[in-house]
C-alpha positions in Angstrom: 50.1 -34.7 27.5 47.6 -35.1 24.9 50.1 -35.2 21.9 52.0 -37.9 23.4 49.0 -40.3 24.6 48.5 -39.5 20.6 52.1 -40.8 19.4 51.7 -44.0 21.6 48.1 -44.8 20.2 49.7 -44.4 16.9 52.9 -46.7 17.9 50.5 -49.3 19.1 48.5 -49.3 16.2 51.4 -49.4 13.7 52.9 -52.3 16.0 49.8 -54.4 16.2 49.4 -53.8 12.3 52.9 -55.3 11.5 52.1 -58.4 14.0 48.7 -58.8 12.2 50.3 -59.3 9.0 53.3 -61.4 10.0 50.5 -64.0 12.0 48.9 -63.6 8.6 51.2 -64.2 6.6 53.4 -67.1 8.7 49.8 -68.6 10.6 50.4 -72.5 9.3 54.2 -72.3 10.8 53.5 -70.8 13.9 50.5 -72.9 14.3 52.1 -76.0 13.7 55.1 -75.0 15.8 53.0 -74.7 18.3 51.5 -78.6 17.7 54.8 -79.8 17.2 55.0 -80.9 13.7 56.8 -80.2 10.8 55.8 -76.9 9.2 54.2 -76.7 6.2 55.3 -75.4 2.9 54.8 -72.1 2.5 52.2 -70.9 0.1 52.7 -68.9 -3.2 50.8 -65.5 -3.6 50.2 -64.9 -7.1 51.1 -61.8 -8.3 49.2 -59.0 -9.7 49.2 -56.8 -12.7 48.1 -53.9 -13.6 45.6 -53.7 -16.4 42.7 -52.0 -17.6 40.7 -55.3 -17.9 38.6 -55.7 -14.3 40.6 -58.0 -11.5 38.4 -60.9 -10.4 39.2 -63.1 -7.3 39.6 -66.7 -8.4 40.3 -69.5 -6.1 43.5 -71.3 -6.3 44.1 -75.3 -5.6 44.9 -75.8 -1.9 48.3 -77.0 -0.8 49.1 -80.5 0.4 48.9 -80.9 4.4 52.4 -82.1 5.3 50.7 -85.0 7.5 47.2 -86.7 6.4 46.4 -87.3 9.8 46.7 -83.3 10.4 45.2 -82.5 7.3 41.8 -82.4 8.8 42.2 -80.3 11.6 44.3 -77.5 10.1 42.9 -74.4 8.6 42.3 -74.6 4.8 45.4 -72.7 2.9 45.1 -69.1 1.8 43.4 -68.9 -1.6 45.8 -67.4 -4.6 44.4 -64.6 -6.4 44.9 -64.5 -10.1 45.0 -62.0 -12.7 42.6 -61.5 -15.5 44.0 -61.0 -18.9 42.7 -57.7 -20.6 40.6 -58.4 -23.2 41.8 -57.4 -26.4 40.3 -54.1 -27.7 37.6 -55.1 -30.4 38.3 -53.8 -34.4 36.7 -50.3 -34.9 33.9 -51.0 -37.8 31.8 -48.3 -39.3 28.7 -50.4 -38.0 29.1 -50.1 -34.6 31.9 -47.3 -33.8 33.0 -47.3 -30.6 33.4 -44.0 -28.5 37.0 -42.7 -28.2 38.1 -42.7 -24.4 39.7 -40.1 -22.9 42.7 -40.4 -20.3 39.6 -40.2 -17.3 38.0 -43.2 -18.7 35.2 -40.8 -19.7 33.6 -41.0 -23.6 33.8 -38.2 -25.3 30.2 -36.5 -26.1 29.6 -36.0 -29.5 30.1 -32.8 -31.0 26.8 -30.5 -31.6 26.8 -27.4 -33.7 24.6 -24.7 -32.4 21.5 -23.5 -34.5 19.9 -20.2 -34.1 16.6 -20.0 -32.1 13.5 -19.2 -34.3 11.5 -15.6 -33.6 8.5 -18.0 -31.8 10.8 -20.4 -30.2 12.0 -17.1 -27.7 10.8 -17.1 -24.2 9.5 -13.4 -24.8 7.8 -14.2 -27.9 5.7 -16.9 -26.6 4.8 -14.9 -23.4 3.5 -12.3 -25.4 1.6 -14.3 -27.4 0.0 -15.5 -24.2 -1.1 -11.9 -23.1 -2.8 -11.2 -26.6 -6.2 -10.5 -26.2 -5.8 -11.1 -22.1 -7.9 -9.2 -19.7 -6.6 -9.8 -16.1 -9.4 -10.0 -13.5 -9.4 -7.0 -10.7 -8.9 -8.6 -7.3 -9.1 -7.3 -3.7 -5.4 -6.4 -4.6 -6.1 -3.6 -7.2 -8.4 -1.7 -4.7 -7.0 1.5 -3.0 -7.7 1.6 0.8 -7.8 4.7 3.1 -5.6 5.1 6.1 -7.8 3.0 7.6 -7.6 0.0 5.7 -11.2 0.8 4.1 -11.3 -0.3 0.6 -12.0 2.9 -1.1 -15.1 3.7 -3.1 -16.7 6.8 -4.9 -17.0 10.0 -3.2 -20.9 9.8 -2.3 -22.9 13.2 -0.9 -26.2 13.3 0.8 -28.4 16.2 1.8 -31.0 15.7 4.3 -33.5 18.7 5.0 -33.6 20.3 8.3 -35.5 23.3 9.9 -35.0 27.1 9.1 -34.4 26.0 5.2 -31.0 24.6 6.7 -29.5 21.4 5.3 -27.4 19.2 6.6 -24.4 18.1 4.4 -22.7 14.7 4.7 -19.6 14.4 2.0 -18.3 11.1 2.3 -15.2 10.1 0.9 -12.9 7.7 2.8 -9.6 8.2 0.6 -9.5 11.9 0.0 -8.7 12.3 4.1 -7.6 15.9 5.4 -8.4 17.0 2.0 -9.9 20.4 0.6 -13.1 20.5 -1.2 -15.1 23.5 -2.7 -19.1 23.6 -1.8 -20.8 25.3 -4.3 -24.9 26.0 -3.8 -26.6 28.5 -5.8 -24.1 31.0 -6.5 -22.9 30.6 -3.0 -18.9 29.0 -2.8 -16.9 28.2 -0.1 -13.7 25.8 1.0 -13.7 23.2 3.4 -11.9 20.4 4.7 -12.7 16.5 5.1 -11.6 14.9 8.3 -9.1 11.9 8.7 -11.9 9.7 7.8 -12.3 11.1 4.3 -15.7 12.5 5.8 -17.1 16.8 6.1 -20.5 17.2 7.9 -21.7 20.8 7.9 -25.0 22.8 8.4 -25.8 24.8 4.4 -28.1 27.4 4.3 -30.9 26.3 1.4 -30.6 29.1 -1.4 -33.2 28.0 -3.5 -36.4 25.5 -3.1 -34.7 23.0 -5.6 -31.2 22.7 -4.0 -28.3 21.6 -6.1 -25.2 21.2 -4.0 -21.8 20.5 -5.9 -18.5 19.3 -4.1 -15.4 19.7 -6.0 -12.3 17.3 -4.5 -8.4 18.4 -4.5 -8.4 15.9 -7.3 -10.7 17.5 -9.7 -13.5 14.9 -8.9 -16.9 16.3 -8.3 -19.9 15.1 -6.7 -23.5 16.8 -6.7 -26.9 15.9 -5.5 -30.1 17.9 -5.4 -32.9 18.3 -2.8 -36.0 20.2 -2.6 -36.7 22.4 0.1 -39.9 23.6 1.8 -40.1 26.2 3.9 -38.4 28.9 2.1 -41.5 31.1 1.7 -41.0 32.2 5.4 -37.1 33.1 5.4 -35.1 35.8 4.2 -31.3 35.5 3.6 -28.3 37.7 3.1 -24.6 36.5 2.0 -21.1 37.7 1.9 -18.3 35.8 0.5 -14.5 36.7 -0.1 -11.6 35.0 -1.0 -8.6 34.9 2.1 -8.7 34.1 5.4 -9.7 37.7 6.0 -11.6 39.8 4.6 -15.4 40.7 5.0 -18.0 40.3 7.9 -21.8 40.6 7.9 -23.8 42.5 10.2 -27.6 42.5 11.1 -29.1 45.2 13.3 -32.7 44.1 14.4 -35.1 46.1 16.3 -33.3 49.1 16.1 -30.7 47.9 17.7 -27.0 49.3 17.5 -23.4 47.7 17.4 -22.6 45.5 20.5 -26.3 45.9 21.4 -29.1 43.0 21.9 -30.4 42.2 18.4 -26.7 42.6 16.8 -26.3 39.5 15.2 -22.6 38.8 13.6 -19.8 36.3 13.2 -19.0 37.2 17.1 -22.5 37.0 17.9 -24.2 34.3 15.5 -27.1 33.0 17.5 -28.4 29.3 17.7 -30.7 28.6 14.5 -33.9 27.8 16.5 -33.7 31.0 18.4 -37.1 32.6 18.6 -35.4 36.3 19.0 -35.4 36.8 15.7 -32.3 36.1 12.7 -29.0 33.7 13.1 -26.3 34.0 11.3 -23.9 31.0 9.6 -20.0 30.9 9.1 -19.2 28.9 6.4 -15.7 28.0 5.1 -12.4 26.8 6.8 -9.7 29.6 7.0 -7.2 27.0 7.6 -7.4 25.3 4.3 -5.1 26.1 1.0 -6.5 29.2 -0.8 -9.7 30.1 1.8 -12.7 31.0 0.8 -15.1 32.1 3.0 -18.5 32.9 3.5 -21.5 34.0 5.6 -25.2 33.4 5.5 -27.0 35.8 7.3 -31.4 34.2 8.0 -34.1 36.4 8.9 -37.3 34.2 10.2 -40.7 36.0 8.8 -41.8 38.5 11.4 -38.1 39.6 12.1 -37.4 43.6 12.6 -34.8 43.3 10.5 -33.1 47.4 10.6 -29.9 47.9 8.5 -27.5 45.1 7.0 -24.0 46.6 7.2 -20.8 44.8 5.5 -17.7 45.4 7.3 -13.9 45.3 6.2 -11.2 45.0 9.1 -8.0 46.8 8.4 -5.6 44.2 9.2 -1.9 43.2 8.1 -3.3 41.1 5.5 -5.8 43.1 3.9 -4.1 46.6 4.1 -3.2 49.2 1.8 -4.4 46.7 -1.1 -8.4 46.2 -2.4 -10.5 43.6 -0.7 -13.3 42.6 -3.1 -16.0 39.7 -2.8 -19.8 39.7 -3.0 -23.0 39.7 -1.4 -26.2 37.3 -2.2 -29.4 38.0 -1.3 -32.7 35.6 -1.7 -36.1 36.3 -0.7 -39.5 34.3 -1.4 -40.7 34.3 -4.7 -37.7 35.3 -6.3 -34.2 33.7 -7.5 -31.0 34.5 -4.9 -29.4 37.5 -6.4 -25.6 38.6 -6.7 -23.9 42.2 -6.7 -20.4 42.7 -6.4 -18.3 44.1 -3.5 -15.0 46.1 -3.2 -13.1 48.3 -0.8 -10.4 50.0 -1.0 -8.4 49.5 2.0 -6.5 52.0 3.7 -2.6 51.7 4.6 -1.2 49.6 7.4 -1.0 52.6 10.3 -4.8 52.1 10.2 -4.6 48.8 11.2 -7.8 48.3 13.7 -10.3 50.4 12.2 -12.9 49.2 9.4 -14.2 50.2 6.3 -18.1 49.9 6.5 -20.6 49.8 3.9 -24.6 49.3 4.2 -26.7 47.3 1.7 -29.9 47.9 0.4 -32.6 46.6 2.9 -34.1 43.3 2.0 -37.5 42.6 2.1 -38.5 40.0 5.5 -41.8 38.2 4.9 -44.3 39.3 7.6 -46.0 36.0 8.4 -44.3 32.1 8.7 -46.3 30.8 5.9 -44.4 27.6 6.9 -42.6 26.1 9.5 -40.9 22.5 10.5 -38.1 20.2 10.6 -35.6 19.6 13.2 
């Protein structure tokens, strides 16, 4: 249905296009038909030619009225249309050349040789001109920012003094999170680990009155700071350290007291630091990290009975059949911390469970607090 309601609008417009131009062209006769008088002559359409010159619409003389007394009331007659001559092309001179046309009508554009670009004309030549002797400022852009979105900024380390000779160690260093670092103090070394904040917060035994603490980053960066201590005169202190995970474990018998017995202080029995029963002992090192190394501190308070100091190797998968070596510090007041050397030889796997035990020298525990303090 809808093509042929198409085909008729089409018919009806073709048919009332052909009536359009026959009332056009034959309006005077059917108008005056329609009056009743004599038709008029018919008028003549010029013709039209093509040229290249431009066609202009000019107005012809009007045709005589057939009546004068109708001549007033009919429609004036259709003007003719003539045709403009084309000029006649102009002489080429050498003064004023024309440009030669092409079939499109278009001029043609004159024709330009191409010349080669000079060394400073090039894009990259004058840009690096531009950069000579530029120095670009740094911008919030250029900074490197933790996992946080903290702008990062140098590793900083405090050390504040605390009681028992203890220090308390605050690393901060927001983009070296989950990171190992190696503490050394006074011949005293041992691996730790930063938290996802970039920070490590731990308790360090104070080796010497004029503490010098050094942190050494995954990166190879270190940071060290110094503190002095007071209170030192009145402690006593005995170190192990080893390299591994396992290895070696210090042991204090006070008061005469045996293994597993009140007054055996160890890693399984360290005591708080303000105890008044006598010694406390501190773990030191993270046995999770890359490449361990461990470490403990071992503080007798003046007055304390201190018997035997005993260092003990287990006999474990890791550390049989094979030599476990490390060594032990020792600092006492008046005097600088001391090192000797330790080494076992382990004995094979089937003894896995026993230990290997070995007793150091005694170490002299000052008989009266000649200081005291701190928090």
């Amino acid at each position: 249905m809808q093509i042929k309601r198409r085909a008729i609008t089409v018919g009806m417009t073709f048919f009332l296009a052909a009536a359009t131009g026959h009332v056009m062209q034959n309006g005077e006769t059917i108008s005056a038909r329609l009056r009743g008088a004599p038709a008029p002559e018919k008028p003549v359409l010029a013709s039209i030619e093509s040229t290249a010159a431009t066609i202009t619409p000019t107005v012809a003389a009007p045709a005589e009225p057939a009546a004068p007394a109708a001549a007033a009331a009919e429609p004036a007659a259709i003007p003719n249309i003539a045709a403009v001559p084309a000029q006649p092309k102009a002489e080429a001179t050498a003064a004023a050349p024309q440009a030669i046309r092409t079939a499109s009508g278009l001029p043609d554009l004159p024709r330009v040789e191409p010349s080669a670009l000079g060394a400073d004309l090039r894009l990259a030549g004058r840009i690096e001109k531009l950069d000579t002797g530029y120095s670009r400022p740094e911008t919030a852009a250029d900074a490197a920012y933790s996992v946080f979105g903290i702008a990062c900024t140098d590793p900083a380390l405090a050390l504040d003094p605390s009681a028992r000779g203890m220090l308390k160690l605050t690393l901060s260093a927001p983009c070296f999170a989950n990171e190992r670092v190696t503490v050394s103090h006074a011949g005293l070394v041992f691996a730790a680990a930063t938290d996802q904040g970039g920070e490590l917060k731990l308790m360090l035994p104070a080796m010497s009155a004029m503490a010098a603490v050094e942190v050494r980053l995954a990166s190879g960066e270190i940071v060290s700071t110094s503190r002095n201590v007071t209170g030192l005169d009145a402690l006593a202190r005995v170190a192990v350290q080893w390299r591994g995970a396992e290895g070696l474990h210090l042991h204090a018998l006070e008061n005469g007291a045996g293994f597993d017995m009140p007054g055996h202080v160890s890693a399984t029995a360290p005591r708080n630091r303000m105890t008044r029963d006598g010694g406390f002992l501190t773990v030191l090192g993270d046995p999770a990290v890359d490449h361990p190394l461990m470490a403990e501190v071992y503080t007798a308070p003046a007055g304390t009975a201190l018997g035997e100091m005993i260092v003990e190797a287990p006999v474990t998968e890791e550390t049989c059949d094979r030599l476990v070596a490390g060594q032990a510090l020792r600092m006492t007041p008046g005097a600088a911390p001391a090192t000797e050397s330790l080494s076992f030889a382990m004995p094979g796997c089937d003894a896995a469970g026993d230990s290997v035990m070995l007793a150091l020298s005694p170490v002299a525990v000052p008989a009266v607090a000649l200081a005291a303090g701190g928090n």
